[in-house]
N, C-alpha and C positions, 0 to 999 in steps of 0.2 A: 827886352824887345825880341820878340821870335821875326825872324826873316822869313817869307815862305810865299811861292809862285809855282807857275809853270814854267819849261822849257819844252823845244819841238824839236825833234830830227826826225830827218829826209832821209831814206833809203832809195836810191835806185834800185831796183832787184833785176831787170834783166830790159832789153830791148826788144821787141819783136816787128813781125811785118805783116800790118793786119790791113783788111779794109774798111777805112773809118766808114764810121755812119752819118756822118757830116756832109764829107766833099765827096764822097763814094770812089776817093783815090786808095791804090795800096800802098801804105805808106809805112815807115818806121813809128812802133807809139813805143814808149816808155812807161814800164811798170812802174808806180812807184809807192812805196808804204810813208807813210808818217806817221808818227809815236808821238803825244804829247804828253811827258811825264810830270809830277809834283814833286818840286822842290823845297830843301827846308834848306836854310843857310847856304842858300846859290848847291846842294847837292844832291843831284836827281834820285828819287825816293821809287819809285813805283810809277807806271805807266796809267793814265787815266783813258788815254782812248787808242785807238787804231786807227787809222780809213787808209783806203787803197786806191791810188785813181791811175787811171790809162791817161794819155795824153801823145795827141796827133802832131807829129814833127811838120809834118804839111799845112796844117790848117789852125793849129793850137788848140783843138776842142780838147778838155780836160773832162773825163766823166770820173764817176765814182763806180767803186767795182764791190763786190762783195768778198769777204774772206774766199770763200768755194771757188769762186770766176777766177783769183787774184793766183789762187794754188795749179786752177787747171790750165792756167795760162803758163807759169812756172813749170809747169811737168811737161807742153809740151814744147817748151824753148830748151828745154834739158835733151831730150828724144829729138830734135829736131824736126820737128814737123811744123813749126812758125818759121823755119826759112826756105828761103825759093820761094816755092809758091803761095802769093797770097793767101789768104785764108777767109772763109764770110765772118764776119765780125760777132763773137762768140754772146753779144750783150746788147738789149735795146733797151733807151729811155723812152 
């Protein structure tokens, strides 16, 4: 009998201070990556997918982001320029 599923981990990657497209507040959102990998005998094997999603500390909208959006978000939380001052919200659904 072969054992075999997925499992999912949750990444935080970083906090930022954007203005949601929701509530049109500035608010803290959270980057965050999730990995669902394939396992054989409960032992995670390879990753099957990626997704990136934002999500508004103020209002809880959760959107989906793209790799590209997910990294330019990262590079400018590193340089600094997502704190202090608001930012217009870098992605429209």
């Amino acid at each position: 009998m072969i054992i075999f599923g997925t499992k999912g981990y949750l990444y935080q990657l970083v906090i930022l201070t954007l203005v949601c497209g929701n509530c049109r507040n500035p608010a803290a959102h959270t980057l965050r990556k999730r990995i669902t990998k394939f396992t054989l005998f409960f032992v995670p094997l390879f990753p099957l997918s990626t997704k990136y999603t934002t999500q508004c500390t103020f209002c809880g909208l959760e959107q989906k982001i793209t790799k590209e959006q997910a990294e330019q978000l990262q590079t400018q939380a590193v340089s600094g320029h997502a704190y202090g001052q608001p930012q217009q919200q870098p992605y429209q659904q």
